[in-house]
C-alpha positions in Angstrom: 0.0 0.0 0.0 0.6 3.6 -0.4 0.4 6.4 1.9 -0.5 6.8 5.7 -2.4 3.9 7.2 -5.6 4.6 8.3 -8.0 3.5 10.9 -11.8 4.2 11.4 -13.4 4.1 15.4 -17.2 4.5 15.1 -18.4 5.7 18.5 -16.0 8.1 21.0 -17.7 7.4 23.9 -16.5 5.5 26.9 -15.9 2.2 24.7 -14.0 4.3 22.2 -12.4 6.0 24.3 -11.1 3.1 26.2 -9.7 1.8 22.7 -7.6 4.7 22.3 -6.3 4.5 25.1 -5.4 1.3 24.8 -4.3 2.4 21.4 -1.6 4.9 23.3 -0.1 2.0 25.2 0.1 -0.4 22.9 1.6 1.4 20.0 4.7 1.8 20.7 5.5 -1.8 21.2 3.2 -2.9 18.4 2.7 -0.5 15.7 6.4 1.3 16.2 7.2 4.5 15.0 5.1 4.4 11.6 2.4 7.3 10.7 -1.0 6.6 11.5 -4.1 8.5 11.0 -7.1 7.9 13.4 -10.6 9.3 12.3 -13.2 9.4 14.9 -16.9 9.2 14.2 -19.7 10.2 16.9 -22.4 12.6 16.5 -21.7 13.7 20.0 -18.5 15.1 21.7 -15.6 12.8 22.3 -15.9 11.3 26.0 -19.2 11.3 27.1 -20.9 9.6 24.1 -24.7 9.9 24.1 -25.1 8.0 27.6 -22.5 10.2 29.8 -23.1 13.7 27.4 -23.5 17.4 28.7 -26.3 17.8 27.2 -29.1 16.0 29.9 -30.4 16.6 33.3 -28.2 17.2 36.0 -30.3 15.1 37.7 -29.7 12.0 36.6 -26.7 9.7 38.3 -24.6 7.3 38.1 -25.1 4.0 40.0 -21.6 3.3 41.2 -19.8 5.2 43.6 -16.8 8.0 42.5 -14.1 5.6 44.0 -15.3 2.7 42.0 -15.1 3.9 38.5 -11.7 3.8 36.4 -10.6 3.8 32.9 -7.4 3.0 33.6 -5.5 -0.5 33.9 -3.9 -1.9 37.0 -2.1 -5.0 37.5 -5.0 -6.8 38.0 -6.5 -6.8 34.2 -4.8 -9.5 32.5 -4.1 -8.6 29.0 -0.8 -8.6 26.7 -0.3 -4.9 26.8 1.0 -2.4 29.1 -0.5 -0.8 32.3 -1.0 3.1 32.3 -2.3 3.9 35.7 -4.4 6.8 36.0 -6.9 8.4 38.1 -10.6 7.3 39.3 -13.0 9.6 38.9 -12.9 11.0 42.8 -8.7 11.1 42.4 -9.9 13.2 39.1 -11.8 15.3 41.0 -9.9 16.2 43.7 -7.0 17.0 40.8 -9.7 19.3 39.2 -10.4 21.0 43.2 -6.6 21.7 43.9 -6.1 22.8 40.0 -3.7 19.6 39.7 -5.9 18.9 36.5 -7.8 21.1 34.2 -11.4 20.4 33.6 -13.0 20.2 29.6 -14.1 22.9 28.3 -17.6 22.2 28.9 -17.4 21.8 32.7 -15.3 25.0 32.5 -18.5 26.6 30.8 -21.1 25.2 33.1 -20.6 26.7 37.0 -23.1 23.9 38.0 -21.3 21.0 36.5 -17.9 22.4 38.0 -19.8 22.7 41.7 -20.7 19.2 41.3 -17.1 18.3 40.4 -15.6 20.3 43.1 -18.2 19.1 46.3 -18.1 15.1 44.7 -17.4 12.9 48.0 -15.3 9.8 47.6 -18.2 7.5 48.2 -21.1 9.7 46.6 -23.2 8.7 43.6 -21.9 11.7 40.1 -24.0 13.2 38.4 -23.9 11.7 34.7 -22.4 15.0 33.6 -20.1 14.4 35.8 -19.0 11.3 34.3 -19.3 12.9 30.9 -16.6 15.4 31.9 -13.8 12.6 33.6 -14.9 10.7 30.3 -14.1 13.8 28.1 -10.4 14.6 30.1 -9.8 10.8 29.3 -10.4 10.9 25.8 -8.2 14.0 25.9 -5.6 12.6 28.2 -4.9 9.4 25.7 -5.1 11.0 22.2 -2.1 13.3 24.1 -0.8 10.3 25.1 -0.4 8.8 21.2 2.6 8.5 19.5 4.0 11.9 17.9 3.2 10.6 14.3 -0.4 9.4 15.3 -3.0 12.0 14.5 -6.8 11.7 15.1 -9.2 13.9 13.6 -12.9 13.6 15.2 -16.0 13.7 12.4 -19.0 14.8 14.4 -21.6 12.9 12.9 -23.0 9.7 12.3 -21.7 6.3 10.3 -24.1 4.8 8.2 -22.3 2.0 6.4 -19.4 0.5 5.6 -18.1 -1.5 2.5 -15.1 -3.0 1.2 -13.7 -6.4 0.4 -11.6 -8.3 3.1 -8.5 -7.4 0.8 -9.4 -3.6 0.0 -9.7 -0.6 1.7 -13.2 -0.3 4.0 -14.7 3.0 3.1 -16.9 4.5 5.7 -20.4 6.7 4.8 -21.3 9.7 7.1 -25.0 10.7 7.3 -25.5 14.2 4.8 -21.3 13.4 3.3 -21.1 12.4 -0.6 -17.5 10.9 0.1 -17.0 8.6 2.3 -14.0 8.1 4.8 -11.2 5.1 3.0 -9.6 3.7 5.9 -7.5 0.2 5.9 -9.6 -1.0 9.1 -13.0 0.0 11.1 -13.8 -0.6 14.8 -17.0 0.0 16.0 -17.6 0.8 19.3 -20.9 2.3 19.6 -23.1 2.1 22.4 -26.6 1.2 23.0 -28.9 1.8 20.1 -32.3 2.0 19.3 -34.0 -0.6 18.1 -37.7 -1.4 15.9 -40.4 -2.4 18.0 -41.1 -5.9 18.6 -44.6 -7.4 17.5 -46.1 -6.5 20.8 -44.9 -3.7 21.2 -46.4 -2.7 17.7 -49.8 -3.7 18.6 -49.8 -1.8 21.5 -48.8 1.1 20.1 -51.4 0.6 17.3 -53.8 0.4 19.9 -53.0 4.1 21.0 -52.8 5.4 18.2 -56.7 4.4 17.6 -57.5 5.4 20.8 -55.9 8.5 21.1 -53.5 6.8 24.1 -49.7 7.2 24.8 -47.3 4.2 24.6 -44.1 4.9 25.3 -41.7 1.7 23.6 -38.6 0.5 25.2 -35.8 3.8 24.8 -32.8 5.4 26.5 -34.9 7.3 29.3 -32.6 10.2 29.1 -33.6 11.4 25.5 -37.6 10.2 26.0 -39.9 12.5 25.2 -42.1 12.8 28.7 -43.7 16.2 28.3 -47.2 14.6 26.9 -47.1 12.1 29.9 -50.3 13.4 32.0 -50.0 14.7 35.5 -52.5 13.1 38.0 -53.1 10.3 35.8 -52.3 6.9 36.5 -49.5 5.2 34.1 -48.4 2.2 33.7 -45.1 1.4 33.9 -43.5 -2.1 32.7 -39.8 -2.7 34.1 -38.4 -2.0 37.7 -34.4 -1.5 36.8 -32.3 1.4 36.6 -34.5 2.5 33.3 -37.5 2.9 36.1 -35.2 4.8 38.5 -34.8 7.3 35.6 -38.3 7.8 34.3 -39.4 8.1 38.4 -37.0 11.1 38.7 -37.6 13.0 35.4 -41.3 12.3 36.5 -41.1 13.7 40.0 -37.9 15.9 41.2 -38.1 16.8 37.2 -41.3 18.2 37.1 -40.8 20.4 40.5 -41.1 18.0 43.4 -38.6 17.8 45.6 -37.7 15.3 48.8 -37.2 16.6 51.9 -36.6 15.1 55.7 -37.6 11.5 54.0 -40.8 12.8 52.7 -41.8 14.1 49.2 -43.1 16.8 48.7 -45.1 16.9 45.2 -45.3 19.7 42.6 -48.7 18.8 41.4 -47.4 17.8 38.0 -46.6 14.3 38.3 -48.3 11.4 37.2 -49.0 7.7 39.8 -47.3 5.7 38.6 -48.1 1.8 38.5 -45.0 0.0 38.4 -44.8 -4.3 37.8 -41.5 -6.3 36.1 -41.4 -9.9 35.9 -39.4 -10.3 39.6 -42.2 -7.2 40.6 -39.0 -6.0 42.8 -36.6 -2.9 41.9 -32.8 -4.2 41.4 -31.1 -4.7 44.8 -29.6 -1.3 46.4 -25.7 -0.7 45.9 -24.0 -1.9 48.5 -22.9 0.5 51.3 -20.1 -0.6 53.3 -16.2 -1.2 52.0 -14.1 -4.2 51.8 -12.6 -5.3 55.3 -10.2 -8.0 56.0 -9.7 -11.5 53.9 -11.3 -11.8 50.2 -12.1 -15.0 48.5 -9.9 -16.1 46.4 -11.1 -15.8 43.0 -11.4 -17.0 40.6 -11.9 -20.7 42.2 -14.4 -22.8 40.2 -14.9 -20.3 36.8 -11.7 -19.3 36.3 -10.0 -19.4 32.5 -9.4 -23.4 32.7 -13.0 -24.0 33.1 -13.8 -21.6 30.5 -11.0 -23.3 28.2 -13.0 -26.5 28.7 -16.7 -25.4 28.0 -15.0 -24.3 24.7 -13.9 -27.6 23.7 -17.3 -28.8 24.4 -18.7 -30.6 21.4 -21.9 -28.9 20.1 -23.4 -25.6 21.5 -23.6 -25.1 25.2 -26.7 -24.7 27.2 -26.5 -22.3 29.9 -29.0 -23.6 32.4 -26.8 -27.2 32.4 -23.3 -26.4 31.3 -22.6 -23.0 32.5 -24.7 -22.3 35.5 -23.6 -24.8 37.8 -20.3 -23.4 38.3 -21.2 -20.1 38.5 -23.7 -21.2 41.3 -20.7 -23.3 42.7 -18.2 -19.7 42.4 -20.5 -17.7 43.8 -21.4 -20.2 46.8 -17.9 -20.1 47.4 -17.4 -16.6 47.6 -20.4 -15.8 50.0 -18.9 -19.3 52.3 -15.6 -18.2 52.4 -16.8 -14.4 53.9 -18.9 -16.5 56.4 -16.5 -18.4 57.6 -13.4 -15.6 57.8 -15.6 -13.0 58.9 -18.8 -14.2 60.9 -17.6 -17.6 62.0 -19.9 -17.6 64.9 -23.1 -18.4 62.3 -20.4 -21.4 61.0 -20.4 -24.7 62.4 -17.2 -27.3 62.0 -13.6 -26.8 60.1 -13.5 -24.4 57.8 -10.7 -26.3 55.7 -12.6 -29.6 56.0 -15.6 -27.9 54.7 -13.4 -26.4 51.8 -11.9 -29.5 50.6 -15.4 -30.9 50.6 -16.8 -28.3 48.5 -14.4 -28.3 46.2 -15.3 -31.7 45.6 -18.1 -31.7 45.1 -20.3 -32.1 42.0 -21.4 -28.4 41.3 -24.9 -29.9 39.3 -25.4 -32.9 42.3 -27.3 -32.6 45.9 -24.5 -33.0 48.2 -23.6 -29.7 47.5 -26.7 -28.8 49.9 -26.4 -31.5 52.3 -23.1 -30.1 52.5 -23.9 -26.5 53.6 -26.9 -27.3 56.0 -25.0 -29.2 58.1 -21.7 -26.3 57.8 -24.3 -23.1 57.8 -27.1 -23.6 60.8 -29.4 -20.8 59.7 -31.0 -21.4 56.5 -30.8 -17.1 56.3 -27.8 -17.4 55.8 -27.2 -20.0 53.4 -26.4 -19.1 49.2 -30.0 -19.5 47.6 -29.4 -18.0 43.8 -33.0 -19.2 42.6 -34.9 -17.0 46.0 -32.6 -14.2 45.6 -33.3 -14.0 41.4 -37.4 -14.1 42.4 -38.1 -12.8 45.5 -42.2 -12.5 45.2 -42.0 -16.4 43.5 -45.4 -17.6 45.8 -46.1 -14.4 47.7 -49.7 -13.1 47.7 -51.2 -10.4 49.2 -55.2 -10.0 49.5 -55.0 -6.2 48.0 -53.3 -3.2 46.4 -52.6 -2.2 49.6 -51.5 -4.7 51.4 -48.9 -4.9 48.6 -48.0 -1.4 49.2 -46.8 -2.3 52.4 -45.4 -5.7 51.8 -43.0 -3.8 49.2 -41.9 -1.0 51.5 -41.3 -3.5 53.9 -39.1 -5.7 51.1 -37.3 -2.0 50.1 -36.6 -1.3 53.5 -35.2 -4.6 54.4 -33.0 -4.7 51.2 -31.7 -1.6 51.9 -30.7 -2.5 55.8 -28.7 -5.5 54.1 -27.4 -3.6 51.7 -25.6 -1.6 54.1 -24.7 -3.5 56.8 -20.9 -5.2 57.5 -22.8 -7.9 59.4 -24.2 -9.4 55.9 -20.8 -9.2 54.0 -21.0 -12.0 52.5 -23.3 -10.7 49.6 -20.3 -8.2 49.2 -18.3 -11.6 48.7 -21.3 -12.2 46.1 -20.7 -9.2 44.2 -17.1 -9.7 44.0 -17.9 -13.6 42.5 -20.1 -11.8 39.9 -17.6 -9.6 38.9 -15.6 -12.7 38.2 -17.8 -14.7 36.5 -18.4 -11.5 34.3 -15.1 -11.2 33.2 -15.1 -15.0 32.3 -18.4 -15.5 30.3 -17.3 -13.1 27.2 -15.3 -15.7 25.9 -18.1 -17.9 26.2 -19.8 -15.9 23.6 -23.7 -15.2 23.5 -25.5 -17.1 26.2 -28.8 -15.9 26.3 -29.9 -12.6 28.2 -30.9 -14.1 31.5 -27.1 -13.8 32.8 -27.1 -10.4 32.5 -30.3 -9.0 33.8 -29.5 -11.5 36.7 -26.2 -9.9 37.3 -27.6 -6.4 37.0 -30.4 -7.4 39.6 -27.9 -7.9 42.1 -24.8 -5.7 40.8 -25.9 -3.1 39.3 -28.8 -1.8 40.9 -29.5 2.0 42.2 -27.3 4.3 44.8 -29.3 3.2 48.1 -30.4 7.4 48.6 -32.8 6.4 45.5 -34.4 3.4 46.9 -35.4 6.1 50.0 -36.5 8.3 47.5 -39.0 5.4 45.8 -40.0 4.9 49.5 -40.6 8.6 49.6 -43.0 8.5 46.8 -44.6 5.3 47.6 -45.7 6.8 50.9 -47.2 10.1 49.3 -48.9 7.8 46.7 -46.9 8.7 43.7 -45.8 5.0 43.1 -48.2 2.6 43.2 -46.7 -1.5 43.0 -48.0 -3.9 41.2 -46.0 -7.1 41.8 -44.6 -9.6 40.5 -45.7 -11.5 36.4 -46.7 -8.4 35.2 -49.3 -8.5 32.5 -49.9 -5.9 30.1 -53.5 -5.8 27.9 -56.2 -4.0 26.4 -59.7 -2.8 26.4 -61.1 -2.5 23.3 -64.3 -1.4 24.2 -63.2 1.5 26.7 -59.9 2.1 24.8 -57.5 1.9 28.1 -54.6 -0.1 28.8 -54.8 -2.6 31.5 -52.0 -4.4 34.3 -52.1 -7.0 36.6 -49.9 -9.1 38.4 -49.9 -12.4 39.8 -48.9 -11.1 43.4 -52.5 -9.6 43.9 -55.6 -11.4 42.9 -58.5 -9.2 41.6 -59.0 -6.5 38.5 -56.4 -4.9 36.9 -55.3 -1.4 36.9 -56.8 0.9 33.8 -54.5 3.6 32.3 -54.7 5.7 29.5 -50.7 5.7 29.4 -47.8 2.6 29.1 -44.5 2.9 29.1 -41.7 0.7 28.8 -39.3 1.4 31.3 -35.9 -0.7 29.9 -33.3 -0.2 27.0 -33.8 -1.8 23.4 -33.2 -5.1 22.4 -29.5 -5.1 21.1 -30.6 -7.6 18.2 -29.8 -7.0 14.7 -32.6 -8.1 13.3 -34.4 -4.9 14.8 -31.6 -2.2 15.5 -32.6 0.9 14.0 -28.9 1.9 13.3 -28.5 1.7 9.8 -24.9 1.0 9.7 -25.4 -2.4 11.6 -28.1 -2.8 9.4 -25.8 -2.7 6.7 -22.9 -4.7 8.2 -25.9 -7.6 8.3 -26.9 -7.4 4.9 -23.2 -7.6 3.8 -22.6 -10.7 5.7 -21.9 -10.1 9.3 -22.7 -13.1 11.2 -25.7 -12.8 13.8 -25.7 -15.1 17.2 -29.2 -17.2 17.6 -31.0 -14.2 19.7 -29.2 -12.0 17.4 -26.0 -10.2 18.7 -23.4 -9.4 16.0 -20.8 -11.9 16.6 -17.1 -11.3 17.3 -14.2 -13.6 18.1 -14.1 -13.7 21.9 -9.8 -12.2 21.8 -9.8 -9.9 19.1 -13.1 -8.4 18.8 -12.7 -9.2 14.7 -16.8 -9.4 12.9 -17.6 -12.5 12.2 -18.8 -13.1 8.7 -21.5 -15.7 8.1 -18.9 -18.3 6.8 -17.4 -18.5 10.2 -14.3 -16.5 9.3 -13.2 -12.7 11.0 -13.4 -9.7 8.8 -9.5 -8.8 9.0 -10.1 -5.1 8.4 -13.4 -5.0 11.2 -13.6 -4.9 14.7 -16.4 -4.3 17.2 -17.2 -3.7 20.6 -20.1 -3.0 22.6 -23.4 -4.4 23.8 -24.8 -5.5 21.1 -22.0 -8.2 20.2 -21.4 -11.8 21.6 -18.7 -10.4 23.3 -20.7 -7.7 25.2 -18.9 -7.4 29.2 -21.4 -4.9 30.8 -19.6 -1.7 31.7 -17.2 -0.1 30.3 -15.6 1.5 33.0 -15.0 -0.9 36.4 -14.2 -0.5 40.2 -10.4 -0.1 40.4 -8.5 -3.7 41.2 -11.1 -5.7 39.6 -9.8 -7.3 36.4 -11.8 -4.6 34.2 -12.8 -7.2 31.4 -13.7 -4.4 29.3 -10.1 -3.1 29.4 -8.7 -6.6 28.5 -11.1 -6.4 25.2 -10.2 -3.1 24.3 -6.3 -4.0 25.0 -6.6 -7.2 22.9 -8.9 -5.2 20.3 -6.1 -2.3 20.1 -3.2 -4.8 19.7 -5.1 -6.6 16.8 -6.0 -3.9 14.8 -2.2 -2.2 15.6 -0.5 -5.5 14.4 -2.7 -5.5 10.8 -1.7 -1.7 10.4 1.7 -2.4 10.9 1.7 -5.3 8.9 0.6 -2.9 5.7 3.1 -0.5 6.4 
């Protein structure tokens, strides 16, 4: 080839900006001292993305703490390229308070954002903008950190196809550009899309439409349009995860109503709303204590040899049977371990007998059980995976109210846990998640259970929102609905109806649904029309849909079973999808060992051409 090489990144938000920064440590090793050019393509400013932008209300937060949120590599992540330490976001801010770092231009322009920067506690909950800004002196700090002969230009816009043969130069379309980008490879690493409704949410939506209803289809809360949901109307609401959290602040504290003393105090603007899932529950609070004395050491039973043999597996796995039962084993040994260093005194017998014996143990057979009752006296506090994933499975309660209580009571007990050292063993849990996380990508696409499981119990809200929910349930704002939600219609009156199996009786009439959750990441349905694209020229498409990627490079998959040399992705809606992008520092940050392995791949094939 002639000329500079060229590579294409399609997204500059936190996954793009993770690969550059991997990018920056890698390329002197890798690529050498060559030319490069880097073009970055993102419709919104470099850093934040669309998720983590300026541009949304400062009242939305994060759901992880200031000192557990990196970008930066420790020791820990185990990948082929270099560590470059750097900051968390609370070391960040405290650098932007003593002037040791310089905020982005936008928090320099916006006296709130820089308040929120400079007041931000170690173990508070940011502000998104906040998040946006550490995410914007990030993708700042690495494309300073590049090589001197390694320029990046970013295109603010949008991609909307690629094409080129395997052995040709990929040229990249812009929305509203004649010419497109010709680049010698393409990594995309854009976020969460939207997507075409599914069939029922299309009849549902057709059913407003004739009657003159709202429905509200799955979306990214942050950019919905609320302003024609009715205040003092009820509305029905369909998903209880961090979505949910969302809509209930934009619909409360963002229409005028504030909380005060543990009480709301309403504007008169907001709607009730009626709020069911399938578990009926909202995702368990954060949890609120640090990490004292002896960890587990993990990982035990899922570590990379296990995942080495579920590969080798002849014919496609099954979660429920192949996979399962040693995550259910890790975990178990996790939340054991922190019972028996930590609260011995609920432990009964040898804690070194009882390990050997566990770790013998068949992870799918009954001894494991036997095994614990007779170690673990109270059944409370014994690992039970199936409880914890549906806590309302058999509860009934003989009314609405009733219910009411029953959940505040389920809230307030959660949130007690939640933050109590003398239950540390589901901090043990948390840490066996993390684990297992960073072992399934390899695994490739395993359904979606896994993950709305692990963001149940991982990922749930800052504990000072489940007070709020309390808040609201009290002054009648939030109504429950339990547990099996079912969503219908009434022809004949024109009203959407809810029940639940929790409570017996007639369902709750609304003129207004919405569905409170993120798109489905499938292909067959994304709105983006560059995936759309990528499909129709071959990309191969996991069964419920993903695009699929080898597991250690990131490289597209083409339908024949053979990676795209000159295409990479990353991101949620791939087989390799490893929730966040950003991780608790000391962790393993899966996500960095992608984008490290991503980075080194597409370096190598760029240094290979020139």
């Amino acid at each position: 080839m002639s000329g500079t090489p060229t590579l294409v990144v399609i997204g500059a938000g936190p996954s793009g900006t993770g690969l550059l920064e991997r990018i920056a440590a890698n390329a002197p090793d890798v690529y050498g001292d060559h030319p490069l050019t880097i073009h970055v393509v993102d419709p919104h400013p470099p850093g934040g993305g669309r998720v983590w932008r300026h541009d949304q209300s400062p009242l939305l937060w994060m759901n992880s703490r200031a000192e557990d949120v990196t970008m930066f590599t420790d020791d820990t992540v185990r990948m082929a390229g270099p560590v470059r330490p750097g900051p968390a976001l609370h070391t960040w801010a405290a650098d932007v308070r003593s002037g040791r770092a310089a905020p982005p231009d936008a928090a320099r322009a916006d006296a709130g954002l820089l308040d929120g920067i400079g007041t931000l506690a170690d173990d508070g909950f940011p502000g998104r903008r906040v998040q946006g800004a550490y995410l914007r002196w990030v993708y700042e700090r690495a494309v300073a950190a590049l090589p001197e002969r390694v320029a990046v230009h970013w295109h603010r816009g949008s991609a909307v196809r690629v094409s080129g043969s395997r052995e040709g130069r990929q040229r990249v379309w812009l929305e509203g550009r004649g010419t497109p980008l010709l680049t010698d490879a393409v990594v995309l690493a854009v976020g969460h899309l939207d997507a075409e409704p599914d069939p029922e949410h299309e009849e549902l939506s057709g059913f407003a439409r004739r009657h003159g209803l709202l429905h509200l289809p799955p979306d990214f809360t942050a950019d919905a349009d609320l302003s024609a949901v009715p205040a003092g109307e009820p509305v029905l609401v369909r998903g209880f995860g961090l979505a949910f959290v969302d809509l209930m602040v934009l619909l409360t504290e963002g229409r005028g109503g504030r909380h005060a003393d543990g009480a709301y105090l309403p504007s008169g603007k907001e709607p009730v709303l009626y709020v069911g899932s399938r578990r009926g529950v909202p995702y368990h609070s954060k949890i609120g204590y640090g990490w004292q004395g002896e960890k587990p050491p993990l990982p035990r039973f899922f570590g990379p040899d296990r995942t080495e043999e579920l590969l080798k597996a002849d014919g496609p796995l099954d979660f429920r049977r192949d996979v399962w039962p040693h995550i259910d084993k890790e975990l178990g040994h996790a939340h054991y371990h922190r019972l028996f260093t930590a609260h011995p005194e609920r432990t009964r017998g040898d804690r070194a007998d009882f390990e050997e014996r566990y770790a013998a143990a068949d992870p799918a057979g009954d001894e494991l059980a036997a095994l614990v009752a007779a170690a673990v006296p109270d059944p409370a506090d014994r690992l039970d995976l199936d409880a914890l994933d549906r806590p309302l499975s058999g509860v009934r309660h003989p009314s609405h109210d009733a219910l009411q209580k029953g959940m505040r009571d389920y809230i307030t007990a959660d949130l007690t846990r939640r933050h109590s050292p003398a239950c540390s063993q589901d901090l043990a849990v948390f840490l066996g998640l993390l684990s297992v996380h960073g072992q399934l990508a390899r695994l490739g696409d395993l359904g979606s259970w896994w993950h709305g499981f692990f963001g149940f119990l991982a990922s749930g809200p800052p504990g000072p929102r489940l007070h709020q929910l309390l808040a609201l349930s009290r002054a009648g704002i939030v109504r429950f609905l339990g547990a099996d939600m079912t969503v219908g219609t009434d022809e004949r009156r024109g009203l959407f109806l809810a029940g639940s199996a929790t409570v017996p009786g007639p369902r709750t009439a609304a003129r207004t649904l919405i569905e409170a959750r993120l798109p489905d990441p499938a292909l067959e349905r994304t709105r983006s029309p560059l995936l759309q694209e990528l499909y129709a020229d071959g990309a191969l498409a996991t069964a419920t849909g993903l695009l699929a990627v080898d597991p250690d490079t990131g490289h597209v998959l083409g339908r024949d079973g053979l990676p795209h040399p000159r295409r990479f992705a990353l991101g949620p809606y791939t087989s390799a999808r490893t929730g966040a992008v950003f991780t608790r520092p000391r962790t393993g940050g899966p996500a960095f060992r992608r984008n490290d392995a991503t980075a080194r791949a597409a370096l190598t094939f760029l240094r290979d051409l020139a």
